[in-house]
N, C-alpha and C positions, 0 to 999 in steps of 0.2 A: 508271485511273479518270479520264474527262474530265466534269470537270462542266461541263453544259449550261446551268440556268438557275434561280434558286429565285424562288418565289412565296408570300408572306405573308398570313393573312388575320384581324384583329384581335390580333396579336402585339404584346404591348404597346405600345410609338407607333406601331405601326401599325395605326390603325383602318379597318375594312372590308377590301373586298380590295385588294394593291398590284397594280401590273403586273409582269409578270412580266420580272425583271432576266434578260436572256441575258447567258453569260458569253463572255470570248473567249478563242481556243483557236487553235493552230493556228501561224504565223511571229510572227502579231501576239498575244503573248498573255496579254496581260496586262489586268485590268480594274480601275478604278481607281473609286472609289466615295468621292466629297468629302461630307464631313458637315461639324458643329464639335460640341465638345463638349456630347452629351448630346442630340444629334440620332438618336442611335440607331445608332452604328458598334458599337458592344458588342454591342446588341440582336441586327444583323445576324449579326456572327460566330458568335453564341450560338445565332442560326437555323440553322445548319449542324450545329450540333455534337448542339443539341437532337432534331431531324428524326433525321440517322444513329443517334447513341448514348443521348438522355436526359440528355446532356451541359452542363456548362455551368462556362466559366471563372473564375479567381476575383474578378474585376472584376463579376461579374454579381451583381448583388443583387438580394434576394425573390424568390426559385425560384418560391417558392411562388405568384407573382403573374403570371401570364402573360398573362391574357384584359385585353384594351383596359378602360381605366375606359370611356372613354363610350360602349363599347356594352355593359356591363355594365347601366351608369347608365338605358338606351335600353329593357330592358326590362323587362316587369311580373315581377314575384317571383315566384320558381319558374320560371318562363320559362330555357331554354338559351339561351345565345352561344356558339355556337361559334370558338374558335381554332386554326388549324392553320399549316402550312408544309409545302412540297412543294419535293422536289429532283428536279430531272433527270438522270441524268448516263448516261455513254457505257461500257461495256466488255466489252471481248474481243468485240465489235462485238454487243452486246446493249444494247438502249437502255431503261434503269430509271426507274420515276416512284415516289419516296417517299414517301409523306405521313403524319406524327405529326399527328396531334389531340386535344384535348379538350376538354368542355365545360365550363361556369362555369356555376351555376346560383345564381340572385338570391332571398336569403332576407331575411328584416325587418333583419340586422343586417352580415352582410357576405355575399362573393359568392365560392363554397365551389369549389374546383378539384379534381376529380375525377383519375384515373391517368389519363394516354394510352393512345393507341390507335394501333400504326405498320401500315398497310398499301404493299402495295406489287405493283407489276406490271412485266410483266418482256415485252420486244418483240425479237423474233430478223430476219432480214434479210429476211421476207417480210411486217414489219410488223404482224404481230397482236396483239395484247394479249393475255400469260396471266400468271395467277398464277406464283409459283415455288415450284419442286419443296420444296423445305426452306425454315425458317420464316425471315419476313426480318430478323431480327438476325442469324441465323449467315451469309446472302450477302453482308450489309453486313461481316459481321466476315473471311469470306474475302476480300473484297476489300481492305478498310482495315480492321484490328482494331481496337478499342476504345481499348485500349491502348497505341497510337500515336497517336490521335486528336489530340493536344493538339501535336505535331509537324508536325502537317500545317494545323488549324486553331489559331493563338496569338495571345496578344496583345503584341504588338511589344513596349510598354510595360514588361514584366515578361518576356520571352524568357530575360533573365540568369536566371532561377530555375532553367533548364534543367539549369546546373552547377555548382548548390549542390551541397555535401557530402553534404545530408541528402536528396541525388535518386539516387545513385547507384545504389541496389539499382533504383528505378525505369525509371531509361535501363537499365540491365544487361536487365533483364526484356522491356523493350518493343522494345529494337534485336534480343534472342534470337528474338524473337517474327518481326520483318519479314524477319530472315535466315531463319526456321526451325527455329535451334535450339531453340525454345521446345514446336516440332511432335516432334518428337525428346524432350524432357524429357517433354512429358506422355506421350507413347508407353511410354518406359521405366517411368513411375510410374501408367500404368494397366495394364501388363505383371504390374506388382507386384501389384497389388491384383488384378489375376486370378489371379496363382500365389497367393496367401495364401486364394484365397477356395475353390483347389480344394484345396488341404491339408486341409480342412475337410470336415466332412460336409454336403450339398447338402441343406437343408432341404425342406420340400414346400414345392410352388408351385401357386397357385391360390388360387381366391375363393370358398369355398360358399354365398355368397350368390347361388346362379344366381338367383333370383325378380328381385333386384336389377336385376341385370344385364340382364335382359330387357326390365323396365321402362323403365333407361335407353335401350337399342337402341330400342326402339316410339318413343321422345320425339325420339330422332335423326332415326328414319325420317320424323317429322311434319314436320319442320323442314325435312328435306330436300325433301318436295313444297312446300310452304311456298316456298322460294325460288326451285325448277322452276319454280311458275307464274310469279314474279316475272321470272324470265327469257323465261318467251317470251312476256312483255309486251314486254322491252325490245327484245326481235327484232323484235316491228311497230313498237315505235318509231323502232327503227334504218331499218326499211322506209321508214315515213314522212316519214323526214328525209332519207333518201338521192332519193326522191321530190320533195324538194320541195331538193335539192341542183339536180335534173335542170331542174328549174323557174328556179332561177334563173339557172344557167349558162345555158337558152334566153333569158331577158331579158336575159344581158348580147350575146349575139348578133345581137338587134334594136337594141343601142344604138350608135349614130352614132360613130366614131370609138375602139372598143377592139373591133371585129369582130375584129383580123388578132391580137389578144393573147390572147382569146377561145379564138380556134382552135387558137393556140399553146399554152395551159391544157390543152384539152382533147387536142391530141396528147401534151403531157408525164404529163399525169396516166394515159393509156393507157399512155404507156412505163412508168411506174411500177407500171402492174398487170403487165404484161406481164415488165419484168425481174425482179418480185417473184417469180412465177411459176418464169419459170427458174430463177432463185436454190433455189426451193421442190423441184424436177425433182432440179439437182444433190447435195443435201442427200439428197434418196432414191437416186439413181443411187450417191454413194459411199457411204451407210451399207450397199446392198446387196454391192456389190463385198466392204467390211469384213467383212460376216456372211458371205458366199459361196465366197470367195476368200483372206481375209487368214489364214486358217490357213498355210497352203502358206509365207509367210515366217518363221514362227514353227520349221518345219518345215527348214529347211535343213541345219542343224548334223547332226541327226538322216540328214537322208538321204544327206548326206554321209557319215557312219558306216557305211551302210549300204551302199553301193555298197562301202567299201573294206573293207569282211568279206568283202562276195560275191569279188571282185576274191581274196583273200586263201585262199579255197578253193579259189576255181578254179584258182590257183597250188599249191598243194598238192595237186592232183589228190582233192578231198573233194567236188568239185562238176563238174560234165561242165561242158564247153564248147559245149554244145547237140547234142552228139551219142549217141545215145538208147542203150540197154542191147540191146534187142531187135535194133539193127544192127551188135552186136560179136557176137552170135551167130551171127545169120545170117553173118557172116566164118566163124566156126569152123567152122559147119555144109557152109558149099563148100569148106572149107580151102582157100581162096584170097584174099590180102588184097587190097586194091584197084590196089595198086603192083605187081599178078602174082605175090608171093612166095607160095611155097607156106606154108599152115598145118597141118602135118601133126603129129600128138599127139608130144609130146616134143620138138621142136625149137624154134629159139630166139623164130620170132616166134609161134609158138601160146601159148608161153609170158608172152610181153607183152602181148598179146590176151587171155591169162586174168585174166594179174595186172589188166589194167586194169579189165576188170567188175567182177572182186571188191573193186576197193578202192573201185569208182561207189556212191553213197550210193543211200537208196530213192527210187525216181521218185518219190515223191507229193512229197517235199522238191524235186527238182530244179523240178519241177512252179510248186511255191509260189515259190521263189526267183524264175522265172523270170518268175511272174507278176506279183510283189511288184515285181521291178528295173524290170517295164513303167509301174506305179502312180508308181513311184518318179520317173521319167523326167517322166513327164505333168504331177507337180508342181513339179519342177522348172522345167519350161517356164511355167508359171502363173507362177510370181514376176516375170518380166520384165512381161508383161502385164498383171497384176496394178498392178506400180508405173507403168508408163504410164498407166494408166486415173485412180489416188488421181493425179498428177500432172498429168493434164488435167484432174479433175473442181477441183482444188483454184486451177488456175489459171483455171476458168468461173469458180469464186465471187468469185476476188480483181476477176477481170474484172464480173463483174457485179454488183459493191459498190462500183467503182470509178462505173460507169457511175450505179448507186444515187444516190449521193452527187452525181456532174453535175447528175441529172435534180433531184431536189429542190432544190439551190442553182437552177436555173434556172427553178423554181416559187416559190421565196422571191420571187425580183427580181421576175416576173411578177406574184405579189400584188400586190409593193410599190410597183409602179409605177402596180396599180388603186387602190391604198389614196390614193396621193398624186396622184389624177389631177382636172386640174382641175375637171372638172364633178361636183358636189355630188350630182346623181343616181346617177351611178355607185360614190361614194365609199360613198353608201348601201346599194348593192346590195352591193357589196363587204363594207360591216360586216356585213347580213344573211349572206352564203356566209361568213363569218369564225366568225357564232355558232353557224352550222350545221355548223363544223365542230369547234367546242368542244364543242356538245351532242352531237355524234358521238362527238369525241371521250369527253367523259365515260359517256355510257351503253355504249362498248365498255370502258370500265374496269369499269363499274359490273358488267358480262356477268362480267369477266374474275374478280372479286372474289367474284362468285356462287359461278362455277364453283370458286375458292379453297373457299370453304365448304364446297363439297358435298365436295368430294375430300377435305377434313379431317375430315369428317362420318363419309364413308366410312373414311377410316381410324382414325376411335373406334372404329366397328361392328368393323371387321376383329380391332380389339383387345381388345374387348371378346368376340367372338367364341375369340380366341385364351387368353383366360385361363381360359377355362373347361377347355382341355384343356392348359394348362401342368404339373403335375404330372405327366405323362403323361411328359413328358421327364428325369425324376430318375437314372429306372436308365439311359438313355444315359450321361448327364453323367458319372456316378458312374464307370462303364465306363472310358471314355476320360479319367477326371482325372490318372492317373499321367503318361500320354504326355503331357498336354499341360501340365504339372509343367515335364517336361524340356525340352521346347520353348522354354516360355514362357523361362525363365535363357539358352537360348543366344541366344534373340531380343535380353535383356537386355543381356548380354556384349557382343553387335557394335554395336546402336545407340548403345551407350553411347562407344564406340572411335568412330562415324562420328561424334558430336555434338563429341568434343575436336577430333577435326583440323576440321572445318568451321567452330567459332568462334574457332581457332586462324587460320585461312588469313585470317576473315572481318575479325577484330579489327585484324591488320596492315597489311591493305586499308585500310579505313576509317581508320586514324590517318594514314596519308601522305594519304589522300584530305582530311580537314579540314586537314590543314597544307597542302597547294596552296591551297585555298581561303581561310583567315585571311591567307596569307600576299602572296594577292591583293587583299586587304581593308586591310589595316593596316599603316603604316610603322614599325612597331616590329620589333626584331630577334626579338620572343620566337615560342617554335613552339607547339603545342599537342601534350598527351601524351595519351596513353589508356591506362589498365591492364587488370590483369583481368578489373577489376569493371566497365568503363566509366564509370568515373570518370573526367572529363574535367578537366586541368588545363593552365595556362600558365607554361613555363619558359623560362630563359635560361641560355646556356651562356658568354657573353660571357669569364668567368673559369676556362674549360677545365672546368667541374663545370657538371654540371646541378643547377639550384635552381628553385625553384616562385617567381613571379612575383604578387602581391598585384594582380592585376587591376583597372584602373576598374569603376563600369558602363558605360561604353561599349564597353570592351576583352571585355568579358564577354557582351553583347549580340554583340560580332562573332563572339565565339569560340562562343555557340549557334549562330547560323547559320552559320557553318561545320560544328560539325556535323550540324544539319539537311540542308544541300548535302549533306555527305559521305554521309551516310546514303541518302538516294537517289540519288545516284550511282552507288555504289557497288551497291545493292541491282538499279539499272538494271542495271549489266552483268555483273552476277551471276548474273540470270537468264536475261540471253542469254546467258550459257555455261555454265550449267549447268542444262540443260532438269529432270533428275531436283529441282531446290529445292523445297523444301512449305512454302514459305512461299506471302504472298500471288503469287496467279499473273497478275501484270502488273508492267509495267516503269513504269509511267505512272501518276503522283502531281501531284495537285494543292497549291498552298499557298495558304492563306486567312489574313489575317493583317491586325491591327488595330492600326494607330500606329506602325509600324516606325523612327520616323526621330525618338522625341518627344526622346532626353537626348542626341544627338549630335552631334560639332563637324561643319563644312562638310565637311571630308575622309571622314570618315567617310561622313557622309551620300551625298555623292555617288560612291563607292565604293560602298556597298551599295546604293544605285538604279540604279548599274552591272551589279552582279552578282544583283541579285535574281530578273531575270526567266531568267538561265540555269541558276537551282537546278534549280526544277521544270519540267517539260512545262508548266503553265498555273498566272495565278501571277492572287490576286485581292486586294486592296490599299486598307484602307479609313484615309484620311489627315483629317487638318485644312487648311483653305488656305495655314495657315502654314507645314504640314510639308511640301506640296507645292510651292510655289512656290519657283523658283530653281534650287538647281541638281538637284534631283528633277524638276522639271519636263524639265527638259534631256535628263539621262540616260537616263529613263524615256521620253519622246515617241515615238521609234522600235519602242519593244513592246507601246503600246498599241492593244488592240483595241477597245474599251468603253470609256464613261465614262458616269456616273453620278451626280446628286446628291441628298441628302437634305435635303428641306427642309424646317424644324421650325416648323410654328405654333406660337404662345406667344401664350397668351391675356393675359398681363401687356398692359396698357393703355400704358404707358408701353415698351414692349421696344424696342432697338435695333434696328434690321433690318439684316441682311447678305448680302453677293453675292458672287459669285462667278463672273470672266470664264475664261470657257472656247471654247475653238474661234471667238475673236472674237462670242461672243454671251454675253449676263449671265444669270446664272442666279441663284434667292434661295437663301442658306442658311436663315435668321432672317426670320420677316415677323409679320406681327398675326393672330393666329385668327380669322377671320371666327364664332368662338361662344366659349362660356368653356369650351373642352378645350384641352389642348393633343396634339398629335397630328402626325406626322411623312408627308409624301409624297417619292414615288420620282420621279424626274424624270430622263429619259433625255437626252444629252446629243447635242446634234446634229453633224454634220457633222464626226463623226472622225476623216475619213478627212486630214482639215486637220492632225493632230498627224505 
């Protein structure tokens, strides 16, 4: 999971919409995000967790209060505000756009926050927007589960809670969970609840309310034209903007001085249709080869078997060696064999000549055999060809995502060079193609969201369809409930033996993995232990006995992140070696984390700003100017990709104002509200590439 970029819009101090913070990723990767307290670093973190899960830390206060006051404040009663937040992010090279929302609606006495709403779209290597197959809490939970959540997005501040006492069934549960073994438990105990349920007699199944049920169908069907038509509005609208796309790119052609970057836009943006395309070609060419062809590897074992039966007859003289029945007669009938011996009735070679017909099987067997070992042969030659083909098509793709990835990094700079270009006319023309491409962009969401509906539509009707002949399936069930009685126990029995040795293997990993890590962190002699439970503790053996160690909170703080590190670490090369894991199916974990550095001495500090950005693939870092400066600043320089500041109007008449120098240029944290709200802005940090 690489997260890309999150976007806020009236989320408590953030009123209106912000810009959208991109994060960074990649050698440089870490993003670092200066607030002061109560500028809204909680907020932010709480935007990640809320967006994915519905989530929120315990430093978060008033759940219940999400929508901005003064856009609350901003409209007539009864009137919506809407709030939401949108995450982008990257994986198993599918690129996902999240959005949680809800609205606040203004009544005479307060402003009443209704449940969320999470949508989401989902983008493959030819760039299109669609809905996803299955609902998106359960893609957000195959990817990062729920319950891991608070491991990956935390609050520095409180990290030590990690390895309280009263957390261990928690970690126990949630580390089962990213290993797999959690995938494994529930298996066993839905195993269960299947054998207990067929012990039983299989009740009827169905709805005799067919009238009902029809009724609902007709209301689906409405609904479904209903939003057809909505969509092949948004098709002419898509038309009409890709039209007046064409229109501006010709006005930036007639302009003086950005012809030759122009041209350079419009051959990149070709290439990107163009490798989109191929990309699209080979995705068909190897699913075809798979459904065509990939049998034949499945196949091997099997026809190996088979040759060495035939092989095994024809050694036994039970199967001819291709010489026929009808030409051992005609021997007998000249009584003469081929080698000039005579075959005269009673002597010795008429008699091996007899014996050998008689013991020749029936032709129709020798027939099949011979046919069968031809079949056999063909497919075997398929496998080689076969894997050359998944091998070439698999290194087009990597080639042409490789290429992917060139061509859009070389249309980013091209914007950005229109974007910052010195004549004002072009800068404009430039934001026009920017909004044409946001409005593009959103009404192929808007297509993609449709199409979500209808398909969900479709499949009420399907079900609604299907319960009217559920019953129908009892005496099957009934039929087949003993076999699969017995089944179900042996399933039980082996999963149960795979789950001990794999958090057996997993458990041992992971403790020498957080002891490298603390023991990189902290000049103390002590190591960190882990038991059955995953209960995490700190001992010393200094006196030849192991004893448990009354840890600081700073000691405590290092020993969470440690095993945070270990955790994915460990989980990383886990999965590259052990492809069969059912756990989540990526190596690549992001950390989001707020205050990391607030109770600890120098050493510390500048040890974990050392080692922070090598826990995770991409690390996001929301600090105070006092927690950054010195020797965080130091540490940290070389992994930053982004930087970020948050800066808090305060309507207080009298407020201090504060800043913040960064990359040689000052930025405000604290300034005066230009109204009586107070409300927070994102301000992007320039000239990075200085750190």
């Amino acid at each position: 999971m690489k997260l890309l970029s999150i976007q806020l819009q009236n989320f408590r101090q953030f009123y209106g919409q912000t810009p959208k913070i991109e994060l960074a990723r990649g050698s440089e990767n870490a993003t670092i995000i200066h607030g002061n307290n109560g500028a809204g670093k909680t907020t932010l973190l709480n935007a990640f967790t809320w967006v994915l899960y519905e989530k929120f830390s315990s430093a978060f206060a008033a759940e219940d209060q999400l929508v901005n006051k003064r856009a609350i404040s901003e409209v007539q009663p009864g009137n919506p505000v809407e709030c939401w937040v949108e995450i982008a992010f990257e994986h198993d090279s599918k690129h996902y756009q999240v959005k949680r929302l809800c609205r606040a609606y203004k009544n005479q006495k307060t402003a009443e926050n209704p449940s969320s709403e999470l949508r989401m779209q989902v983008a493959g290597d030819d760039g299109r927007w669609w809905p996803p197959v299955q609902p998106p809490e359960d893609v957000i939970g195959r990817i990062l589960p729920e319950s891991l959540h608070q491991y990956f997005f935390f609050d520095g501040e409180r990290i030590e809670q990690i390895v309280r006492p009263d957390k261990k069934a928690e970690i126990a549960a949630a580390t089962k969970e990213l290993l797999g073994v959690e995938v494994l438990t529930r298996s066993i105990r839905h195993l269960g609840e299947a054998k207990r349920a067929l012990e039983t007699d299989l009740e009827t199944i169905g709805d005799p309310q067919t009238k009902k049920l029809l009724q609902e169908k007709q209301s689906l069907v409405k609904e479904i034209k209903k939003i057809d038509k909505r969509s092949q509005e948004i098709v002419r609208e898509i038309a009409e903007q890709e039209e007046l796309k064409k229109v501006i790119n010709q006005q930036f052609l007639d302009m003086k001085g950005v012809e030759e970057l122009q041209k350079l836009r419009g051959e990149l943006e070709t290439q990107q249709k163009s490798i989109r395309t191929q990309l699209k070609e080979a995705y068909v060419i190897l699913r075809r080869s798979l459904a065509s062809r990939g049998y034949a590897v499945l196949l091997s074992e099997l026809t190996a078997q088979f040759a060495s039966l035939v092989d095994s007859w024809r050694e036994k003289g039970e199967l001819p060696t291709g010489i026929k029945r009808q030409f051992g007669k005609q021997l007998l009938e000249r009584q003469r064999c081929i080698c000039g011996a005579k075959l005269e009735a009673g002597n010795d070679g008429h008699k091996l000549v007899q014996a050998w017909i008689d013991k020749e099987g029936p032709a129709d067997i020798e027939e099949s055999a011979i046919r069968i070992s031809a079949h056999v042969e063909e497919m075997d030659k398929k496998v080689p060809e076969f894997w050359e083909e998944i091998d070439r098509q698999q290194g087009n793709i990597n080639r042409f995502r490789t290429e992917r990835l060139r061509i859009e990094a070389k249309l980013d700079e091209v914007n950005n060079q229109l974007r910052r270009y010195p004549n004002e006319d072009i800068q404009k023309l430039q934001k026009r193609l920017d909004e044409n491409e946001r409005l593009l962009g959103k009404l192929n969401q808007e297509k993609g969201a449709n199409k979500q509906q209808i398909e969900n539509m479709k499949s009420q009707i399907d079900r609604l369809d299907k319960e009217i002949d559920k019953h129908q399936m009892n005496e099957v069930r009934q039929s087949l409930a003993q076999k699969r009685i017995a089944t179900s126990q042996d399933a039980i029995d082996r999963i149960t033996e795979v789950r001990a040795r794999l958090e057996k293997q997993f458990r041992s990993q992971l403790e020498k993995r957080v002891q490298d890590i603390f023991s990189q962190i902290s000049f103390t002699p002590y190591f960190p232990k882990l038991n059955e439970s995953y209960e995490l503790t700190l001992v010393e053996d200094t006196a030849g006995l192991e004893s448990i160690v009354a840890a600081s909170t700073g000691e405590n703080q290092i020993l969470s992140l440690s095993f945070i590190g270990g955790i994915i670490d460990g989980v990383r090369q886990w999965s590259q070696k052990n492809t069969l894991m059912m756990g989540p199916d990526s190596s690549t974990f992001p950390i989001v984390m707020d205050s990391p550095f607030g109770s600890l001495d120098e050493i510390y500090r500048r040890q974990i700003a050392k080692t922070l950005p090598k826990l995770a693939n991409q690390l996001v870092v929301l600090v105070t100017k006092t927690q950054w400066r010195g020797e965080v600043e130091t540490e940290m320089g070389d992994r930053i990709g982004r930087h970020y500041v948050l800066a808090y109007n305060s309507p207080k008449p009298d407020c201090e104002e504060d800043s913040i120098n960064l990359a040689g240029l000052s930025y405000p944290l604290v300034r005066k509200s230009p109204n009586r709200f107070e409300y927070t802005e994102i301000i992007e940090v320039e000239n990075d590439q200085q750190w």
